[in-house]
C-alpha positions as a Markdown table, in Angstrom:
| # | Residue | x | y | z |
|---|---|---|---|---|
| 1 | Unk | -32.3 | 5.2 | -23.1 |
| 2 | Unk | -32.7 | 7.5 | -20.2 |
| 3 | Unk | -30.8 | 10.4 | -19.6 |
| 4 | Unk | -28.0 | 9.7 | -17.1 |
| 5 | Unk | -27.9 | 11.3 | -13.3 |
| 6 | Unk | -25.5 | 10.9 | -11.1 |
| 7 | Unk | -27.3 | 8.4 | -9.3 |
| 8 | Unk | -28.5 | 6.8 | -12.0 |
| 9 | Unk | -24.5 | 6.5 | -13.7 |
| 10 | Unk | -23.6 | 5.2 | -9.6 |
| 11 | Unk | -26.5 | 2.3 | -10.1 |
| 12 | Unk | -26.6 | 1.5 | -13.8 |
| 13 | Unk | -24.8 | -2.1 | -14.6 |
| 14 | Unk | -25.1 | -5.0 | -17.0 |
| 15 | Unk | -23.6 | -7.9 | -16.3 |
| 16 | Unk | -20.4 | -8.9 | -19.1 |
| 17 | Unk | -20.4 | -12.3 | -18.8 |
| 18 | Unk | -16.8 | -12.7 | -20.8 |
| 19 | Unk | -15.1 | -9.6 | -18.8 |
| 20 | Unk | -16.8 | -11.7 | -15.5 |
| 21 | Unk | -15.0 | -15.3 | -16.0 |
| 22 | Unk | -11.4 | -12.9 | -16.4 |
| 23 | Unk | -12.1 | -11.3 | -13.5 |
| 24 | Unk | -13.2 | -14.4 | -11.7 |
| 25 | Unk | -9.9 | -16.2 | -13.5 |
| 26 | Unk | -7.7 | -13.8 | -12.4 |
| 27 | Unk | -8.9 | -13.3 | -8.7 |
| 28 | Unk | -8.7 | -17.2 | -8.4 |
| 29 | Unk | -5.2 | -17.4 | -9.9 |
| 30 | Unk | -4.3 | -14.7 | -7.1 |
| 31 | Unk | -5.9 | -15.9 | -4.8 |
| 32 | Unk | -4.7 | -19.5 | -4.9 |
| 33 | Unk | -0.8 | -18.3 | -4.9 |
| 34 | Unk | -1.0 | -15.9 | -1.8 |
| 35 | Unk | -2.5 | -19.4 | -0.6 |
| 36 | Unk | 0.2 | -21.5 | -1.7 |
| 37 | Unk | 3.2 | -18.9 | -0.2 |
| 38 | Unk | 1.8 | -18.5 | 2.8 |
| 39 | Unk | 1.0 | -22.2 | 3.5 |
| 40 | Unk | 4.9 | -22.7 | 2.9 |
| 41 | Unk | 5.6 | -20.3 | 5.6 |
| 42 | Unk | 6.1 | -16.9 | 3.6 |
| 43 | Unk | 4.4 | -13.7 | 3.3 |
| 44 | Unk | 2.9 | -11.8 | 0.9 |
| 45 | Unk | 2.1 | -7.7 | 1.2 |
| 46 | Unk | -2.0 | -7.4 | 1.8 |
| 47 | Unk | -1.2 | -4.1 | 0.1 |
| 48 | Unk | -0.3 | -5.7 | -3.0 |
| 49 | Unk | -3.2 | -7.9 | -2.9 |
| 50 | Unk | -5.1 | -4.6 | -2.3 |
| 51 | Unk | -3.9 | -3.3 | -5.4 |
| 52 | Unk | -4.6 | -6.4 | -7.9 |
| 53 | Unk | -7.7 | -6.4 | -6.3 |
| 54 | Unk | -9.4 | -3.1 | -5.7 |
| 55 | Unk | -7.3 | -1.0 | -8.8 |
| 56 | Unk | -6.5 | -3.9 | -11.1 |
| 57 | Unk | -9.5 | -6.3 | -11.0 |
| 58 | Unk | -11.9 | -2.8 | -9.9 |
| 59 | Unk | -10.8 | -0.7 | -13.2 |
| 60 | Unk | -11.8 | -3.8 | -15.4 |
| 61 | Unk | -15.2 | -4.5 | -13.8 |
| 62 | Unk | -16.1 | -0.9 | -14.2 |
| 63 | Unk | -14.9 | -0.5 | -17.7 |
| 64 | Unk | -17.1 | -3.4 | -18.6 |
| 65 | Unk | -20.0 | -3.5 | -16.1 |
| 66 | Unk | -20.7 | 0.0 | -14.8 |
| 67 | Unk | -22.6 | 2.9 | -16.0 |
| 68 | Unk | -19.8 | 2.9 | -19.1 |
| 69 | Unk | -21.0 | -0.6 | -20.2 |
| 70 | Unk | -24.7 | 0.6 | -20.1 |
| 71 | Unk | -24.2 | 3.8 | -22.4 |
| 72 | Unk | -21.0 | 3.3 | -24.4 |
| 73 | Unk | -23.4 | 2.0 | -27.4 |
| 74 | Unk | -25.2 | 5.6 | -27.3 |
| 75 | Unk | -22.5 | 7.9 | -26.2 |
| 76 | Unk | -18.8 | 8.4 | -27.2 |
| 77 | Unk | -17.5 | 9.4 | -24.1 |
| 78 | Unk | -18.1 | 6.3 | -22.2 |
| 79 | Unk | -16.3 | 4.4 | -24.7 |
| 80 | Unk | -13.3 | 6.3 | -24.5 |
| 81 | Unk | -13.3 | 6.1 | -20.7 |
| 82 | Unk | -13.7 | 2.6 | -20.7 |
| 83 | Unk | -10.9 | 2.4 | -23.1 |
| 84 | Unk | -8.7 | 4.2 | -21.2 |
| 85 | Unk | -9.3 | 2.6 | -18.2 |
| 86 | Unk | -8.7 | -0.9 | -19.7 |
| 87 | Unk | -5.3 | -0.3 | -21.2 |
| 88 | Unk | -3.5 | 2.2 | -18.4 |
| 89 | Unk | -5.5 | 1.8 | -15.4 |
| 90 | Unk | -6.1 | -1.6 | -14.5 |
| 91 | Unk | -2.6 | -3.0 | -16.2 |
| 92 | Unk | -1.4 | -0.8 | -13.5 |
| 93 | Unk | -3.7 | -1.9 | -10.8 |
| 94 | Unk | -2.2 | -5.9 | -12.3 |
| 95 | Unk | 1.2 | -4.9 | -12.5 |
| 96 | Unk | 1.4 | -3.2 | -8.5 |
| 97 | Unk | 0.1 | -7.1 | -6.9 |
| 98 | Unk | 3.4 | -7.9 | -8.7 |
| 99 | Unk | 2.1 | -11.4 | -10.1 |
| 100 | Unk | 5.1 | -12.4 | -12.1 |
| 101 | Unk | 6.5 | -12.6 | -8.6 |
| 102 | Unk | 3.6 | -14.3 | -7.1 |
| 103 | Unk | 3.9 | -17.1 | -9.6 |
| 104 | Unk | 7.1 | -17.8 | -9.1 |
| 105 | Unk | 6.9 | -17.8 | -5.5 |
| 106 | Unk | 4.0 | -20.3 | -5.6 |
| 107 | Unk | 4.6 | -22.5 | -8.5 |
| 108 | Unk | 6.6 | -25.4 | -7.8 |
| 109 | Unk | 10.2 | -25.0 | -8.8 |
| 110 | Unk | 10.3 | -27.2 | -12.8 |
| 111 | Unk | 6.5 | -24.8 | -13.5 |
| 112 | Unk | 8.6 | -22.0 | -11.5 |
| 113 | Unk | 11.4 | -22.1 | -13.9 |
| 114 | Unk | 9.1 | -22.6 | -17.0 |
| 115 | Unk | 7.4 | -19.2 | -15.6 |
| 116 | Unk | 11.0 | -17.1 | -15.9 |
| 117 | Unk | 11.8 | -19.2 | -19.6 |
| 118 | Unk | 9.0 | -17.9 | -20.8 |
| 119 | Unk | 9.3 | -14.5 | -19.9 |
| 120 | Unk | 12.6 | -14.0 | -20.8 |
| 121 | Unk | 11.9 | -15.6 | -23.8 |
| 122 | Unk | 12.4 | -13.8 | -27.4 |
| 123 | Unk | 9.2 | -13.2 | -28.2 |
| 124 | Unk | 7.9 | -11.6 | -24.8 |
| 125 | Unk | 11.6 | -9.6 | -24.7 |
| 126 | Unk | 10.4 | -8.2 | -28.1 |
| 127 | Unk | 7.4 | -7.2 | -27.3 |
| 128 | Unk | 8.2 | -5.8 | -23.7 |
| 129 | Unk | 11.0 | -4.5 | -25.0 |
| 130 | Unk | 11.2 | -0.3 | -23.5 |
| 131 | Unk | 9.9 | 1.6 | -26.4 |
| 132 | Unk | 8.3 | -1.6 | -28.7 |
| 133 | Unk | 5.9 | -2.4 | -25.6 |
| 134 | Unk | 5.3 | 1.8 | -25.4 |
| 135 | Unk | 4.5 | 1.9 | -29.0 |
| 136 | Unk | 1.9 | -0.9 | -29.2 |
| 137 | Unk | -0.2 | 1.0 | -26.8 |
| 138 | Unk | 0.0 | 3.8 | -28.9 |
| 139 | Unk | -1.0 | 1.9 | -32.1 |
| 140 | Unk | -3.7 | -0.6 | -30.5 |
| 141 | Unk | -5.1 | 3.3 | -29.4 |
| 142 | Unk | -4.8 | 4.8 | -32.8 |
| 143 | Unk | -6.3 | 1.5 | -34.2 |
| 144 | Unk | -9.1 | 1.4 | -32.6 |
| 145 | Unk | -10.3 | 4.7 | -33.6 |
| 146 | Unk | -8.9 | 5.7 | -36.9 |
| 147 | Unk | -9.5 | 2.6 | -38.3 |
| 148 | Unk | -13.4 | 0.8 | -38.6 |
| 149 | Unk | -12.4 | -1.6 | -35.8 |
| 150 | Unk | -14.4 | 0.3 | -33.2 |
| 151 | Unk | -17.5 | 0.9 | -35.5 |
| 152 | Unk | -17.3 | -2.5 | -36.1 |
| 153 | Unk | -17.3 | -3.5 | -32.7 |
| 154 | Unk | -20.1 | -1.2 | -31.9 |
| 155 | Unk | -22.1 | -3.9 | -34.4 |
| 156 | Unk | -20.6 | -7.2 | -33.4 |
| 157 | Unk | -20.5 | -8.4 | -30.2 |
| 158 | Unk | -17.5 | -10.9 | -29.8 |
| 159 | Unk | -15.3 | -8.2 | -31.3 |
| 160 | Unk | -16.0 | -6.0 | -29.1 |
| 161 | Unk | -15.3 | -8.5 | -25.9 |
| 162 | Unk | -11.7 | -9.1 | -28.4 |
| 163 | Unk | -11.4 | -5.2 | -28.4 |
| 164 | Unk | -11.5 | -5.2 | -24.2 |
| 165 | Unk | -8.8 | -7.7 | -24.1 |
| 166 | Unk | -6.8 | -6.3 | -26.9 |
| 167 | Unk | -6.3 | -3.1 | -25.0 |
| 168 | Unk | -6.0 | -4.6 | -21.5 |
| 169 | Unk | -3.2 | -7.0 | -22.9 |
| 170 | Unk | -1.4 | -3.8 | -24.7 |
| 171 | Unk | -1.3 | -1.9 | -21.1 |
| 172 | Unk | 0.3 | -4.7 | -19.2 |
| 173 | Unk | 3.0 | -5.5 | -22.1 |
| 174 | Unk | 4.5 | -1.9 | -20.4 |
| 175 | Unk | 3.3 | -1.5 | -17.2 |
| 176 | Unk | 3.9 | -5.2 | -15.7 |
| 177 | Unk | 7.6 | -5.6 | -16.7 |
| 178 | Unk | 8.1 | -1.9 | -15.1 |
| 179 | Unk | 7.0 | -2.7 | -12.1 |
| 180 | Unk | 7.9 | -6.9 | -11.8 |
| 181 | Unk | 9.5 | -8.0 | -8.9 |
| 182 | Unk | 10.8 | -10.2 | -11.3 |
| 183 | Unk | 13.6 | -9.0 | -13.6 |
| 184 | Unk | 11.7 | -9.2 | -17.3 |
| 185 | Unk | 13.6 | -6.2 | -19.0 |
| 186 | Unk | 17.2 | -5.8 | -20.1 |
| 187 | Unk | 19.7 | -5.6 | -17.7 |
| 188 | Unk | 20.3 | -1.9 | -18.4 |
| 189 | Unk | 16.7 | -1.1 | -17.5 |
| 190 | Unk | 18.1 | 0.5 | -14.1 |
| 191 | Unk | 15.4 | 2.8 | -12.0 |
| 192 | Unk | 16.8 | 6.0 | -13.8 |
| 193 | Unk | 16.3 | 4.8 | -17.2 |
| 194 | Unk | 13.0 | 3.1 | -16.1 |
| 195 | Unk | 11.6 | 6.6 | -14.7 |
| 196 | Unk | 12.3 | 8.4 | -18.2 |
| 197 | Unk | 11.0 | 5.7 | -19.5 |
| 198 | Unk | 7.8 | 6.4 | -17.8 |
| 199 | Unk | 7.8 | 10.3 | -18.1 |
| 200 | Unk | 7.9 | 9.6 | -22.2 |
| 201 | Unk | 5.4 | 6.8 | -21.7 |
| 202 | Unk | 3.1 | 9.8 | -19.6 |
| 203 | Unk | 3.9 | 12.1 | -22.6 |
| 204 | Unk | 2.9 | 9.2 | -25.3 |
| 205 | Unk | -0.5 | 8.8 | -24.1 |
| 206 | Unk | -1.8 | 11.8 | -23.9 |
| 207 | Unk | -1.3 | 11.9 | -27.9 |
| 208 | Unk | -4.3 | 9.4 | -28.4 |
| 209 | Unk | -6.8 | 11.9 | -26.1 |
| 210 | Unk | -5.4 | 15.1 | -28.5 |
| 211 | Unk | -5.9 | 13.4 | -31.3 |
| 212 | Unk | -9.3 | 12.1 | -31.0 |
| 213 | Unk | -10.3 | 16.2 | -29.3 |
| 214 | Unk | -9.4 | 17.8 | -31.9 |
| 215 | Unk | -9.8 | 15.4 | -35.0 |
| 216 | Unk | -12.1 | 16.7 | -37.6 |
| 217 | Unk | -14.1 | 13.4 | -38.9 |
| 218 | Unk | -16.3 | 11.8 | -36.4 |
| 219 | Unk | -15.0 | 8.5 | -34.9 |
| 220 | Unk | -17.8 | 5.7 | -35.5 |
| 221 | Unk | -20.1 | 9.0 | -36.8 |
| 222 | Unk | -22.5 | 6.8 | -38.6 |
| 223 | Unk | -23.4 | 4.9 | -35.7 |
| 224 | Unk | -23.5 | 7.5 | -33.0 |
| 225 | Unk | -25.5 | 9.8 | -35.4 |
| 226 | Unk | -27.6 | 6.9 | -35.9 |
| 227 | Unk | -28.1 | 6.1 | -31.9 |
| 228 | Unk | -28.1 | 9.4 | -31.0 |
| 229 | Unk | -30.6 | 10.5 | -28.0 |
| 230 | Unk | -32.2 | 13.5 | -28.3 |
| 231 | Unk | -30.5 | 14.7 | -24.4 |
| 232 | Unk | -27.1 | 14.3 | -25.4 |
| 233 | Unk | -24.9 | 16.6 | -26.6 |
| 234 | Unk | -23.9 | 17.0 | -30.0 |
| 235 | Unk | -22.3 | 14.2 | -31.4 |
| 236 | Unk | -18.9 | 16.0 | -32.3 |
| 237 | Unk | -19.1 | 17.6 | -28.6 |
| 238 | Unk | -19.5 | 14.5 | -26.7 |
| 239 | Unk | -15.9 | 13.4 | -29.3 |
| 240 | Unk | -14.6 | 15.9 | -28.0 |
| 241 | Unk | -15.7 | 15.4 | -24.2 |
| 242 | Unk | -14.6 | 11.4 | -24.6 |
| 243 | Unk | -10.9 | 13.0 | -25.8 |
| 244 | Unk | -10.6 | 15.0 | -23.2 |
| 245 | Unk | -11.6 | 12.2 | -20.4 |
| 246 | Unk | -8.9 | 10.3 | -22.0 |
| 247 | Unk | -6.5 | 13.1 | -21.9 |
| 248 | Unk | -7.6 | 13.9 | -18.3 |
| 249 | Unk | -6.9 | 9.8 | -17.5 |
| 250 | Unk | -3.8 | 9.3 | -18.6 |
| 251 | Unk | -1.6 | 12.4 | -17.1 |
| 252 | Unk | -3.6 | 11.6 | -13.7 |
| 253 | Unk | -2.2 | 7.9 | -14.2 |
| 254 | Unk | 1.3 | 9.3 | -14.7 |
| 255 | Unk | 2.2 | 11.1 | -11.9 |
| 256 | Unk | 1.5 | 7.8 | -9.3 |
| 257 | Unk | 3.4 | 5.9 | -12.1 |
| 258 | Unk | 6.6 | 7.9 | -11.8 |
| 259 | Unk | 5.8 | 8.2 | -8.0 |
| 260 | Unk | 6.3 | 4.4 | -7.9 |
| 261 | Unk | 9.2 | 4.1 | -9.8 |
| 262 | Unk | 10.9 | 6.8 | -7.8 |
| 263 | Unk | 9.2 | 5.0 | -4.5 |
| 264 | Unk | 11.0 | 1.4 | -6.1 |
| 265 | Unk | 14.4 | 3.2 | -7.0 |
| 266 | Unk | 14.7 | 5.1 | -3.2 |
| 267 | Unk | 14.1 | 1.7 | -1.4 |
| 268 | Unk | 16.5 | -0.5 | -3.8 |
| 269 | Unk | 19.2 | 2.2 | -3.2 |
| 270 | Unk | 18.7 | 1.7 | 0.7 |
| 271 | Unk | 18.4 | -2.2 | 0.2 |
| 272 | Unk | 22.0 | -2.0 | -1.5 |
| 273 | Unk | 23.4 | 0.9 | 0.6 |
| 274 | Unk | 22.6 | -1.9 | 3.9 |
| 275 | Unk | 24.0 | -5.1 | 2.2 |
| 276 | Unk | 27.0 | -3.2 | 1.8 |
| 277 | Unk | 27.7 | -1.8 | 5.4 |
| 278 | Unk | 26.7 | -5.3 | 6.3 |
| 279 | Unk | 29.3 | -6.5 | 4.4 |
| 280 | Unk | 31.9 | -3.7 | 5.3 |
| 281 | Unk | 31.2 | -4.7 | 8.8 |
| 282 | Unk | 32.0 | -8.3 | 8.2 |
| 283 | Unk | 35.6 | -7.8 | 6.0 |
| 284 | Unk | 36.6 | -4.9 | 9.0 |
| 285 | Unk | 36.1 | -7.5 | 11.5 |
| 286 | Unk | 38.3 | -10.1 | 9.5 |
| 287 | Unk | 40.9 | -7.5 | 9.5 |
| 288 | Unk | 41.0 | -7.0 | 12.6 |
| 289 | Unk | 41.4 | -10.2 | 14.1 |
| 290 | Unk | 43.5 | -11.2 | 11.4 |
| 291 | Unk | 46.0 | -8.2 | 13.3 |
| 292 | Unk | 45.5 | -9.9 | 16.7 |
| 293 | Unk | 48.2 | -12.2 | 17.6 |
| 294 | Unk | 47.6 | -15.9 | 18.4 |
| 295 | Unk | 47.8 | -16.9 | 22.2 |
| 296 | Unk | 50.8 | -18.7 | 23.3 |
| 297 | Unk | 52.9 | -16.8 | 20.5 |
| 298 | Unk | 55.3 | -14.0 | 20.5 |
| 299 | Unk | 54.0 | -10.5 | 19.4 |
| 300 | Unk | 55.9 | -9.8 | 16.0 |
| 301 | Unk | 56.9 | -6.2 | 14.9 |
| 302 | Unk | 55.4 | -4.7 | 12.2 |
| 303 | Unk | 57.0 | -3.1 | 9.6 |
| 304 | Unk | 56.6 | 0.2 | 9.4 |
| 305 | Unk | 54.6 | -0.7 | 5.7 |
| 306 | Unk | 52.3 | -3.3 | 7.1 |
| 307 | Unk | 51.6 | -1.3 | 10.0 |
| 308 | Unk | 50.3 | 1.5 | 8.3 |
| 309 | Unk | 47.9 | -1.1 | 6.4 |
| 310 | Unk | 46.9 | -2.7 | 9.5 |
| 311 | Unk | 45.8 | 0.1 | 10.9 |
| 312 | Unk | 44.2 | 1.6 | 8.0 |
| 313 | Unk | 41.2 | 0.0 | 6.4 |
| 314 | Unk | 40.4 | 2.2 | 3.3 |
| 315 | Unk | 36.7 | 3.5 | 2.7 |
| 316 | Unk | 34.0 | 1.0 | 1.6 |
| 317 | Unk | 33.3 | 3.9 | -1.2 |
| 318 | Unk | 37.2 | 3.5 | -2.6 |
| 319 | Unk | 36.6 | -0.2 | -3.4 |
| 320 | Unk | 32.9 | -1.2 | -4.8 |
| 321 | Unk | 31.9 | -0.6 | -8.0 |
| 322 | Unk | 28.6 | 0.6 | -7.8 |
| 323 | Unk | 26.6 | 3.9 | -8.0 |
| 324 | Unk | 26.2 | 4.6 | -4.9 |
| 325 | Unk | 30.1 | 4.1 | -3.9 |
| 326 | Unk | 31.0 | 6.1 | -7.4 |
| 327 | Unk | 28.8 | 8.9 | -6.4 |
| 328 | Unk | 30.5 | 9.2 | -2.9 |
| 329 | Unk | 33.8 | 9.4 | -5.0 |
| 330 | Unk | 32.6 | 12.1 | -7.4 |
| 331 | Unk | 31.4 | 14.0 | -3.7 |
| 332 | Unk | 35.1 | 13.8 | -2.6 |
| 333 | Unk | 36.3 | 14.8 | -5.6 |
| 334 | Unk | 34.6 | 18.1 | -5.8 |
| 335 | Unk | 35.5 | 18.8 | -2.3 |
């Protein structure tokens, strides 16, 4: 093969006809439900659509079409970055169209609530579970290289296609949940827990990129000393150049992540914060005209008790039981 350029890694593809008919599937599915809710008169964020799009459906035509397609049988590092871009990037691309949500927004309402059985179901609570989900990436990662899985898929074709889909499926058993519009995770996944969650998640992948940078045996060495071209590097350098792309990847992916979660946390917060004032509003009115008198009747004379309560309506922050009312609480109690 030719040495790569920069041009020539801009205009290199091959057509993947398996990773095409997914992207195709998937861009159909999408398509057809933004369809469907806004023929019923509802709207649905162009920004998400963006996202699923450009990021989600972008990240896996890339990793299996572009210039990392065309040289990952020759070079290391192309394999790696297709890797990594398959299980982190485009799950995360997927997860910000929010397509949980989408579904059940455009489904009808029986294949609506089949949609939220099945993903609160046992199985898919297991394996999304916070921590189970984070640890499958981190095996399906250590599988594919410390084990012959790779080396074999280097040789076999449909394996290799499985190996795609293996990773992609591993990234969106953490990523989607995270983000879902729909509630997937345990109730006690709140936004704080979900952001450490996330920050150990960021920590967690960067293992696989160490390890592979500064692992002494050659991953798939017999093949990739076999296929080697003369112009590229050393065959333990480009390891190490393919660890450190992965490295590189995955802490760039986990500062937007935590950025989103923080982003989702903020706006819930204000989103509760308003339903409460709203609702404030509505029991201070009923108080008050509850303390008007009827027409036609005679004013009565309050007691010197119930007119202390009548003109008193005690802080919204004294009565909920909620995090933002218990914080205001802990505030008055330092003061």
């Amino acid at each position: 093969m030719a040495e790569p350029t920069v041009g020539g890694l801009l205009t290199a593809w091959q057509p993947d006809v398996p990773a095409l008919l997914l992207v195709v599937l998937l861009g159909g599915l999408y398509g057809w439900g933004v369809l469907r809710v806004r023929a019923a008169g509802g709207s649905w964020s162009p920004v998400r659509t963006a996202a699923f799009a450009v990021v989600g459906l972008g990240a896996l035509v890339v990793a299996t079409m572009s210039a990392l397609a065309v040289y990952d049988h020759v070079l290391f590092w192309p394999a790696a970055v297709q890797n990594v871009l398959l299980d982190l990037v485009a799950p995360l691309g997927l997860a910000l169209g929010d397509p949980l949500r989408l579904a059940a927004r455009a489904l009808p309402g029986p294949a609506a609530a089949r949609l939220r059985r099945a993903t609160t179901g046992r199985v898919l609570r297991l394996l999304t579970f916070p921590l189970v989900s984070t640890a499958l990436v981190l095996a399906t990662e250590l599988t594919v290289y410390f084990t012959p899985y790779f080396a074999t898929a280097l040789r076999v074709g449909w394996l290799h296609e499985l190996m795609y889909l293996h990773l992609l499926a591993a990234g969106c058993l953490f990523v989607v949940p995270v983000l879902a519009g729909e509630e997937t995770l345990p109730a006690w996944c709140t936004h704080p827990v979900r952001a450490a969650l996330v920050f150990l998640d960021g920590v967690i992948d960067a293992i696989p990129g160490v390890v592979v940078m500064t692992h002494g045996t050659l991953i798939a060495g017999a093949w990739y000393l076999h296929h080697h071209p003369s112009w590229s590097p050393d065959v333990r350098q480009d390891q190490q150049i393919g660890g450190g792309a992965m490295l590189s990847i995955a802490e760039l992916v986990a500062l937007p992540f935590l950025l989103l979660i923080l982003f989702q946390w903020a706006r819930a917060e204000r989103v509760q914060t308003a339903a409460l004032d709203r609702r404030l509003d509505r029991q201070q009115a009923a108080a008050v005209a509850a303390s008007v008198p009827a027409a036609g009747s005679a004013p009565s004379v309050p007691s010197a008790g119930s007119a202390g309560s009548a003109e008193r309506v005690r802080p919204w922050w004294e009565t909920e039981t909620n995090e933002v009312a218990a914080r205001i609480r802990r505030q008055h109690g330092e003061e």
